[in-house]
N, C-alpha and C positions, 0 to 999 in steps of 0.2 A: 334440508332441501327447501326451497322457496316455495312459499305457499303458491297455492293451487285452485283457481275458481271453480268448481264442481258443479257449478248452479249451469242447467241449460243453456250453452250460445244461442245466438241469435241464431246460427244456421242450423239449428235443431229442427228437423219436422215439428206441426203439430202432433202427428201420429206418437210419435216419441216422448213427448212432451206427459200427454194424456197415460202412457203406457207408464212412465216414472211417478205420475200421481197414484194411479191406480196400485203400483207397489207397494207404495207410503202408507194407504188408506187401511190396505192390508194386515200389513206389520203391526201397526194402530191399534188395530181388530184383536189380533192375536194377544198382542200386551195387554190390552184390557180384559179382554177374557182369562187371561193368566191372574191377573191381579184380583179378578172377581172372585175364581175360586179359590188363591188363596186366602182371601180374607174373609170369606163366608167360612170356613173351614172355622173359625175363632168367635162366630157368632154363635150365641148358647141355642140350641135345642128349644126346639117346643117340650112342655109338659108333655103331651101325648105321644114324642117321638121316641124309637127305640135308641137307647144310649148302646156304642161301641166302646166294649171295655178295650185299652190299650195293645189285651193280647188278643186282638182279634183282627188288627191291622192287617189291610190287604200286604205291608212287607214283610208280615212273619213269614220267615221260611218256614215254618212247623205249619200252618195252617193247612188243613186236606181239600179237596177236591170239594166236598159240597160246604164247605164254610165258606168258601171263595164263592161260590152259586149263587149262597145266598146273600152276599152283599147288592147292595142295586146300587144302581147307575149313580144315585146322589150320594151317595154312601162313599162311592169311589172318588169321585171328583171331590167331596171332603176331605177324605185320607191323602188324596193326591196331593191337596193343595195346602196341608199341615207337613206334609214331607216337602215341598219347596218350600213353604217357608221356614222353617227347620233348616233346611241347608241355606237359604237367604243369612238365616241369625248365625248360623254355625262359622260361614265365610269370613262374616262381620268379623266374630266376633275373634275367630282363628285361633281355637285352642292349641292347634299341634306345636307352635311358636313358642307359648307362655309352657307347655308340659316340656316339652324340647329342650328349655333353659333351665327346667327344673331338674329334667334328669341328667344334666350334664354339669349343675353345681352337685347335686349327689351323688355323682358317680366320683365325681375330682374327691370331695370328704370322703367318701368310703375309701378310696385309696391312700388317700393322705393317714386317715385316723383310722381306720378297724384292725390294720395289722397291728400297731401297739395294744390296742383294745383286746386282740384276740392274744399278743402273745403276755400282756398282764392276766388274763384269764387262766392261760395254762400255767403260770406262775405262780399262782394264787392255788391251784387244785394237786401242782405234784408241789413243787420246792417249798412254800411258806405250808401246805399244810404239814409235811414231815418236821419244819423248825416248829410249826404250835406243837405237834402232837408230842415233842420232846422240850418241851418248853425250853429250846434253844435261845436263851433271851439276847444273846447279842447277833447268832444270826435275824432274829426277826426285827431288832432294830435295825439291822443293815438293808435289807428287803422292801423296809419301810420309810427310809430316811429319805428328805430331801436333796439337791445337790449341794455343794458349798456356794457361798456367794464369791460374787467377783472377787478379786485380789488384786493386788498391785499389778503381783507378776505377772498375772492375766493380761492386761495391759498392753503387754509386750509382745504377745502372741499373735502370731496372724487371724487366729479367728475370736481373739478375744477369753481364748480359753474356755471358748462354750462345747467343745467335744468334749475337751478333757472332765469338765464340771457336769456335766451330762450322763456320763461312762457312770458317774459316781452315786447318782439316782438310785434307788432303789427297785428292786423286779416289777415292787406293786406301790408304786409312790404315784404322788400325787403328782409330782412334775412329769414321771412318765408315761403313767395311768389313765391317770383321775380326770387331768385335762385336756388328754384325747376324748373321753367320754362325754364331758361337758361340752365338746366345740362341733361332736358326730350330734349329739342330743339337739344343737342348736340349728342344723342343718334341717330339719324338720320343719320347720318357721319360715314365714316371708315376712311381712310388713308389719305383725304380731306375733308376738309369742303364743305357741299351739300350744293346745290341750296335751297333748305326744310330746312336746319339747316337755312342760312342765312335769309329765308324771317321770321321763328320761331322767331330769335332773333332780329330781325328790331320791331316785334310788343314789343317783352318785353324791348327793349330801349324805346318804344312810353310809355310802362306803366311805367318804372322808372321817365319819365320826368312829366308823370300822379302825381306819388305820390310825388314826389320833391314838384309840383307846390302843390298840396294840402298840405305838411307842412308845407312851404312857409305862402299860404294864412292861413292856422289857428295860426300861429305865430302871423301874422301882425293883424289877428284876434283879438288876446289876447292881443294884447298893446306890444308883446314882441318884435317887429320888427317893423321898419317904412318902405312900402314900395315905398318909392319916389327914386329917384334917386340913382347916384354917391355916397357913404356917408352917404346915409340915406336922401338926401335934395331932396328936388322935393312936388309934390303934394304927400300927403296922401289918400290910396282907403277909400272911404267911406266901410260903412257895405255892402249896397246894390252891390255895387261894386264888393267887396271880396264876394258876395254870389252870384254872376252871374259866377267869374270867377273860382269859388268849381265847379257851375253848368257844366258849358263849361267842365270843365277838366274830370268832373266825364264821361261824354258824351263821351270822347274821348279815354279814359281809358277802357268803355265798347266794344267802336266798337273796340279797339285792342284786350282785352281780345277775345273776337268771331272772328276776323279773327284768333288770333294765335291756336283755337279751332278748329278751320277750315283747317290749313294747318295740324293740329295734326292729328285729324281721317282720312285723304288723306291719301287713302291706307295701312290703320293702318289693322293688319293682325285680319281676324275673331274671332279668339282667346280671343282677348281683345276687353273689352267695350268702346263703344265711349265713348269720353268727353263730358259732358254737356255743351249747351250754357248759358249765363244770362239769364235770363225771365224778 
C-alpha cells in the first residue's frame, strides 16, 4: 500500500492535537518506568540489604502464602523486572530454534543409525557369543569380516554391486557395526567435538580392537596364520590358548559395547527410545 501521513492534518482540532501528545507523554512514561526496574533489578545490593536466594522468587510455584507476604513492594519490582529481562535475553536470544535443529538432526541419526547399532548388539550377545563359546573359528571370522571390495563385475550392476558387497558384511563388522556407532557418537557434537562424542568413540576404538583380535585369532584358528612372532616365528597358540583369548576379547567387547550404550541414553531426549544393553 502507499504510504500514509499519520502526522495531524491541518484540519485537526487543537483539542485533538493536545489529546495525541498527551498519549505519547504517556506511553514515554510507562517505557521508562519499565526500563528503570528492569535494570535496577541487575544493580548489586547494598551490604546491609537482605539477599533473595533464587528459590525464593515471587515465580516459584512452591512458595506458600506467608513467604509471598513477606516479600515487599521493592523486592517485587526487582524479581519483576529480572523476569522481563530474562524474557527481553531469552526472545533475543531464541533458544527453541537452535534446540528445534538440534532435535531434529538427532532424531534423523537415531533413525538412520541405532537400528544397525541395536541389531549389531543382539548379534553380538546370542549368535557371535555361541560361535566364541564353541570356538567356531570360521563362523567368527565370517560375523566379523568386512565386505569384498569393488570388482569389475560390480561395475556392471545397477547399484554398483553395493547390496550385494554389503549382504556379505559381517553381523558385527565394522562396515556394519562399528560405523553406525562412530557417525550416532558424532551426532553429539556441533561446531567441536564433545566431551560425549569423545568418550562415544574411545569405546568403539575398544570394540574395533575387540573384533581385529577376534579375526586375528580365527585366522590363526584355521591354520591361515601363524601367531608367533616377528614373521610368523615364535611359539604357536594352542586351540586352548586361541579359545581363552576369543574369550577374553569377547568380554571386553561386551563391557565397551554397555558403556558406549551408557553414554548414548545420557540425557538422550524423551522422544526417543533407550538403547538396549547386552543381557
Amino acid at each position: 500500500t502507499p504510504y500514509q501521513d499519520t502526522s495531524p492534518s491541518q484540519g485537526t482540532s487543537q483539542g485533538q492535537i493536545n489529546q495525541f501528545s498527551d498519549r505519547r507523554a504517556l506511553i514515554m512514561k510507562i517505557i521508562y518506568a519499565l526500563l528503570f526496574a528492569t535494570t535496577s533489578a541487575f544493580v548489586a545490593p547494598n551490604v546491609g540489604s537482605r539477599m533473595v536466594q533464587p528459590s525464593a522468587i515471587v515465580l516459584d510455584m512452591h512458595s506458600d502464602d506467608a513467604t509471598l507476604e513477606e516479600l515487599s513492594r521493592a523486592d517485587f519490582v526487582r524479581k519483576t523486572g529480572v523476569a522481563v529481562g530474562a524474557a527481553l535475553i531469552t526472545s533475543l536470544v531464541a533458544p527453541e530454534q537452535a534446540e528445534a535443529r538440534g532435535r531434529a538432526t538427532l532424531e534423523q541419526a537415531y533413525d538412520r543409525y541405532t537400528p544397525r547399532i541395536i541389531a549389531g548388539g543382539e548379534f553380538y550377545a546370542k549368535d557371535l557369543k555361541q560361535l566364541v563359546a564353541k570356538s567356531d573359528w570360521a563362523g567368527i571370522k565370517a560375523a566379523t569380516a568386512e565386505p569384498p571390495k569393488k570388482s569389475k563385475a560390480d561395475r556392471t550392476k545397477i547399484d554398483g554391486g553395493t547390496a550385494e558387497r554389503a549382504a556379505q558384511a559381517g553381523g558385527f563388522s565394522d562396515a556394519r557395526v562399528l560405523v553406525a556407532t562412530d557417525l550416532f557418537a558424532a551426532t553429539f557434537s556441533d561446531n567441536s567435538i564433545s566431551t560425549k562424542t569423545k568418550n562415544m568413540q574411545s569405546e568403539v576404538a575398544i570394540l574395533r580392537d575387540v573384533v581385529a583380535g577376534l579375526q586375528a585369532a580365527a585366522r590363526e584358528g584355521l591354520g591361515e596364520e601363524t601367531g608367533g612372532g616377528l614373521f610368523g616365528f615364535g611359539k604357536k597358540s594352542s586351540q586352548a590358548e586361541l579359545a581363552k583369548k576369543a574369550r577374553d576379547l569377547y568380554v571386553t567387547g561386551g563391557n565397551a559395547y554397555n558403556q558406549y550404550i551408557l553414554l548414548a541414553n545420557d540425557e538422550l531426549p524423551i522422544s526417543l527410545k533407550k538403547l538396549p544393553y547386552l543381557k
